[in-house]
matplotlib code that plots the C-alpha trace (Angstrom):
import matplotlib.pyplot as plt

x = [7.7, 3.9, 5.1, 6.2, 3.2, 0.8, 2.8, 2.6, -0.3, -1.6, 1.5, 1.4, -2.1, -2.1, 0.8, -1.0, -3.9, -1.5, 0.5, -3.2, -4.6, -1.4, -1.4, -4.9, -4.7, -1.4, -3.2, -6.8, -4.6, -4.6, -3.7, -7.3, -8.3, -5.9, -7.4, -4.4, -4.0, -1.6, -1.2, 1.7, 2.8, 2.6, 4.2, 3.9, 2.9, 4.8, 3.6, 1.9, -0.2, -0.8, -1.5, -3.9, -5.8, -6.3, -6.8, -10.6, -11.5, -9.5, -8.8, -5.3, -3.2, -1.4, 1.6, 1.0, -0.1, 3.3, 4.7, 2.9, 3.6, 7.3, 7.3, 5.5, 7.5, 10.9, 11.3, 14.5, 13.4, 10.0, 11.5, 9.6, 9.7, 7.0, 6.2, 7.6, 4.5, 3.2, 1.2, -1.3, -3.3, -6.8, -9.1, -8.9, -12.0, -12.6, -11.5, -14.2, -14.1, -16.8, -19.3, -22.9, -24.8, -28.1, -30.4, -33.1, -36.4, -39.4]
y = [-46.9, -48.1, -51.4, -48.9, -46.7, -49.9, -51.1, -48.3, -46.5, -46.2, -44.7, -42.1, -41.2, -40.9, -38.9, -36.7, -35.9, -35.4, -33.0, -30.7, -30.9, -29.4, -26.4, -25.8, -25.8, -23.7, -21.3, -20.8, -19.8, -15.7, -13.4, -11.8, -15.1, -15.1, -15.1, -12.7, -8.6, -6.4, -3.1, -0.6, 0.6, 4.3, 6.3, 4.8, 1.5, -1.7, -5.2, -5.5, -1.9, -4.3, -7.3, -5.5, -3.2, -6.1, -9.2, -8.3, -11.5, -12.9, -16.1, -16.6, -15.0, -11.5, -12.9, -16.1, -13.3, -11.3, -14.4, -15.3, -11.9, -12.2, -15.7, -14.4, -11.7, -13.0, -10.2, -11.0, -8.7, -7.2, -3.8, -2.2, 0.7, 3.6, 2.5, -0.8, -3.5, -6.2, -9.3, -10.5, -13.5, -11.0, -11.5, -9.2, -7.3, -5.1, -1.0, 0.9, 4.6, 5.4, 7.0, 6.4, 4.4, 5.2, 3.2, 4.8, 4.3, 3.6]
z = [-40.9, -41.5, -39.1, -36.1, -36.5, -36.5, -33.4, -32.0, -32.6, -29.1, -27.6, -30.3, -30.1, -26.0, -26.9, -29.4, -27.2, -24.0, -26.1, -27.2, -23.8, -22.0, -25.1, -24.7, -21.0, -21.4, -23.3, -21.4, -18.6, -18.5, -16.3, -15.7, -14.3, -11.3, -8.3, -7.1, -7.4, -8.1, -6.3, -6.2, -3.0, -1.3, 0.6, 4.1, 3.4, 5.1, 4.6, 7.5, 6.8, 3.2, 4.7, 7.7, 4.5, 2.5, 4.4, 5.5, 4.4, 7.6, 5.0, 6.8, 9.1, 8.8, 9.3, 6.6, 4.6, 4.7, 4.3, 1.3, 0.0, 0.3, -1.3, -4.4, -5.2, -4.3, -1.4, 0.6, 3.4, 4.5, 3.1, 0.2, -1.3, -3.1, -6.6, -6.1, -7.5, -5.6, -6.4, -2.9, -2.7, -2.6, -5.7, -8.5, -9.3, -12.1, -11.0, -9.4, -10.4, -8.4, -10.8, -11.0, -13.5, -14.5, -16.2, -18.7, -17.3, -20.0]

ax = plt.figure().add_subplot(projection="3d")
ax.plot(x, y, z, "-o")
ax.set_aspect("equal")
plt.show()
């Protein structure tokens, strides 16, 4: 055992320190740091009301857009439905609630 380990020490330590790098990258990966959002859908919307509403950044197409949309959440059709959840290649920002803040003045 101590011959195989000498022999091959450099295979197992590249090994070793391939096998922590993919954890930790496996694990600093979280869902608040997507650059994606995920909204519900209302009464009235379609995807191209979605994709018109939230692709003010003009960053691609409406119709890459959809496209995107549909590929992402494994839609068959452009059909969707009230309360049905939807992920969209828009950043996700913290929710607004559209109170004020005030700061204490000295």
């Amino acid at each position: 055992m101590k011959t195989f380990v000498k022999n091959n020490s450099f295979v197992l330590l590249f090994m070793a320190v391939t096998i922590i790098a993919g954890a930790m990258l496996i694990f600093s990966v979280s869902e608040e740091g997507l650059p994606y959002q995920e909204i519900t859908v209302q009464e009235g919307d379609s995807l191209w009301s979605i994709a018109k509403q939230y692709n003010n950044a003009k960053d691609m197409k409406e119709e890459d857009f959809i496209m995107w949309v549909q590929k992402e959440n494994q839609l068959h059709s452009v059909k969707i439905l009230p309360g049905d959840t939807l992920i969209i290649p828009v950043a996700s920002h913290p929710s607004h609630t559209g109170g004020q803040v005030a700061f204490k003045g000295e």
